[in-house]
C-alpha positions in Angstrom: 4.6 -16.6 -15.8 5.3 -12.8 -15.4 2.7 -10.9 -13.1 -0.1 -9.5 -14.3 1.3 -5.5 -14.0 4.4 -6.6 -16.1 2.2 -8.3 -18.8 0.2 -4.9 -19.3 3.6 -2.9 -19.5 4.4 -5.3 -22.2 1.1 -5.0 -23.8 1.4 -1.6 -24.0 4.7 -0.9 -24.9 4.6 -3.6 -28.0 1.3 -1.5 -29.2 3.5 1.6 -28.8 6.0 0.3 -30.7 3.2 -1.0 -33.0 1.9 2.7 -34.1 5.4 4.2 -34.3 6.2 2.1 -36.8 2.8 1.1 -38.9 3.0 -2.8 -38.3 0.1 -5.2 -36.8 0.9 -5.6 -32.8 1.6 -9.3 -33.5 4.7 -8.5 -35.6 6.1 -5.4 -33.7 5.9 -7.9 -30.3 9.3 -8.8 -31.9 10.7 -5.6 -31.8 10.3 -5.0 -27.9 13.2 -6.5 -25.8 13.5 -7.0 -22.4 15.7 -4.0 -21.4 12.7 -1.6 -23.1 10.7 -3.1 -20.7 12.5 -3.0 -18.1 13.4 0.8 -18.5 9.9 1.3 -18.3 8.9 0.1 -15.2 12.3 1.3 -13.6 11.4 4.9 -14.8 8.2 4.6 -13.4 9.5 3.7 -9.7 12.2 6.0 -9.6 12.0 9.3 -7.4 13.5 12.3 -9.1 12.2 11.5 -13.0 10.0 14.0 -14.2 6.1 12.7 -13.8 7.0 10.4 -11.2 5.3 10.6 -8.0 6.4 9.6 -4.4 7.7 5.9 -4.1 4.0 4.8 -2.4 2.3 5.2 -6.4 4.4 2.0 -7.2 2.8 -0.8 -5.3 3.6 -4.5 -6.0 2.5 -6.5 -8.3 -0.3 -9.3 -8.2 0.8 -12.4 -9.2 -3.1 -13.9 -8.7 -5.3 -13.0 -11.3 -8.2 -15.2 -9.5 -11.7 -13.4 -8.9 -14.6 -14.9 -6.5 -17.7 -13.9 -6.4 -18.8 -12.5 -3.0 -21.8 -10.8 -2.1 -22.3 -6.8 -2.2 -22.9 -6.7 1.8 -19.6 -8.3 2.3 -17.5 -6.4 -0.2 -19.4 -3.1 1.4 -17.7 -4.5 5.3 -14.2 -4.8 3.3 -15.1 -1.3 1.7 -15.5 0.5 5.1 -12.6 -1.8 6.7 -10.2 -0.2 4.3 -11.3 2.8 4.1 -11.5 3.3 8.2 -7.4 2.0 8.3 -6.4 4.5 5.5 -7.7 7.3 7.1 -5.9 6.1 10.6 -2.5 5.1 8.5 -3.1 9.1 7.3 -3.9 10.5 10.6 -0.6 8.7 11.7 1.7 9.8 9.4 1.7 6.8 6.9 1.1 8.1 3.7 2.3 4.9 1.6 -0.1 3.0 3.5 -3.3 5.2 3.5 -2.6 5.8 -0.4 -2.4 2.1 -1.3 -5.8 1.7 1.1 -7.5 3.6 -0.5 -6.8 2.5 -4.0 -8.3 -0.9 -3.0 -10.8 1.0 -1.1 -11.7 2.1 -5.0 -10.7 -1.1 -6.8 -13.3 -2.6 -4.7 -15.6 0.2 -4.8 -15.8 0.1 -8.7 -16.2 -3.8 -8.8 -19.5 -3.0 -6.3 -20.8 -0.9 -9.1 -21.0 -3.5 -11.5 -22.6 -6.3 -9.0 -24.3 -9.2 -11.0 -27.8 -10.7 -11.0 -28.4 -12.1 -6.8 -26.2 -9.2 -5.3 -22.8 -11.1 -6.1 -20.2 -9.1 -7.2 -16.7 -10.4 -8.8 -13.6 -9.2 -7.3 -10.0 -10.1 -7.6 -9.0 -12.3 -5.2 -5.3 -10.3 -4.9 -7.5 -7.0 -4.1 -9.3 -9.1 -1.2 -6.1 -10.3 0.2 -4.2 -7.0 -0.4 -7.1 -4.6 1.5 -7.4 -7.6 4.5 -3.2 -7.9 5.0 -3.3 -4.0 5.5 -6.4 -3.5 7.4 -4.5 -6.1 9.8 -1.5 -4.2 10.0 -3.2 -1.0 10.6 -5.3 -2.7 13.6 -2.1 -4.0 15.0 -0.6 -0.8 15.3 -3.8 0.8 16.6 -4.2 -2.3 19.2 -0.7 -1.7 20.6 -1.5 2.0 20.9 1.4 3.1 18.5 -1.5 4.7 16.4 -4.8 6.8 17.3 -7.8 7.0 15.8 -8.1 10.3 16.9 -6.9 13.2 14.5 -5.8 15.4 17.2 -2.3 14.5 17.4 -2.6 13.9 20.9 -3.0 11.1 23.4 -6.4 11.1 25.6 -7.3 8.0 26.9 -8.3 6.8 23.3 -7.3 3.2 24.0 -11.0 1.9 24.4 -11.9 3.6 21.1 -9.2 2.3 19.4 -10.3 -1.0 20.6 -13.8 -1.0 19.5 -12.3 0.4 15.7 -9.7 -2.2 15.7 -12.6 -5.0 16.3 -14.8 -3.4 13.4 -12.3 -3.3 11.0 -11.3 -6.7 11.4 -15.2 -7.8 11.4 -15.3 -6.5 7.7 -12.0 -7.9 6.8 -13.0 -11.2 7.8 -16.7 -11.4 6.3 -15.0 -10.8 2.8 -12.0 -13.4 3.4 -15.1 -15.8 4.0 -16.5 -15.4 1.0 -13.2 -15.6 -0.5 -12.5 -19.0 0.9 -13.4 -21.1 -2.5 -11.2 -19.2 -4.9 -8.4 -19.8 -2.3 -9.6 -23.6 -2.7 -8.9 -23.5 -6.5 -5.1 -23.8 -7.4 -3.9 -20.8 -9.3 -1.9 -21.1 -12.4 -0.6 -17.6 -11.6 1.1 -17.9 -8.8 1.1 -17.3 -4.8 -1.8 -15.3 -3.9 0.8 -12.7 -1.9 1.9 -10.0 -3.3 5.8 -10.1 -4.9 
């Protein structure tokens, strides 16, 4: 099964093709081939094309449409977690990195906003694992002192405070893996729960 992000260029490309040439989507589906989709999504990747942005706006596809329900104090730790490593992957020089934080930092943000009856909120399971992989990555740099939290540009015995960040941020990571531990119980029909 094709990943979710390809499905929705599809979608929209066959309802393009749908209004350009008057028919019901269901009958211009047969009009879209492969290679117009593929154009698409090339085009859309590709530095240089006009309307294109820097290589980080394309970020990989989710192949795991799951959602869980975790609670709105949980999601709120993952919130601040990914937020925190975007704005060290920024202070370091990492733009791709603080850019695709901070899009989950907003996925999940906009998912708290429509929390359900008992403070649960759904949320993809992709965005879960997506924010937690990179909050990781972004502690394991600061751990090893290859980053700073500090936005200085300078080093000053920062090692302790990077310490105590790099412990907070994976405290938040890890209360919303926990609650994503039943949806990672349930086999997915989708696909692996990593990104392609």
């Amino acid at each position: 099964m094709a990943p979710t992000a390809v499905r929705k260029v599809v979608a929209h490309v066959v309802s393009v093709m749908a209004r350009q040439v008057g028919m019901d989507e269901e009958e211009a589906v047969h009009l879209v081939v492969p290679a117009t989709v593929a154009d698409v999504i090339m085009k859309a990747s590709t530095e240089g094309h006009e309307g294109v942005a820097a290589p980080h706006a394309v970020r990989p596809t989710r192949n795991d449409d799951r959602v869980v329900n975790s609670s709105v104090e949980s999601l709120g730790h993952l919130v601040m977690a990914t937020a925190q490593a975007g704005k060290y992957a920024s202070f370091n020089g990492d733009t791709s990195d603080a850019a695709h934080l901070l899009d989950l930092a907003t996925e999940i943000g906009a998912a708290l906003i429509e929390h359900r009856p008992g403070g649960q909120v759904e949320i993809p399971v992709g965005a879960m694992d997506e924010a937690a992989q990179l909050v990781e990555a972004v502690a394991v740099r600061l751990q090893a002192n290859d980053w700073t939290v500090c936005a200085c540009g300078e080093q000053h015995e920062q090692e302790e405070t990077n310490l105590d960040v790099v412990r907070l941020m994976r405290l938040g990571a890890a209360r919303a893996l926990d609650a994503r531990r039943p949806a990672a119980r349930q086999p997915s029909d989708k696909g692996p729960t990593r990104n392609s």
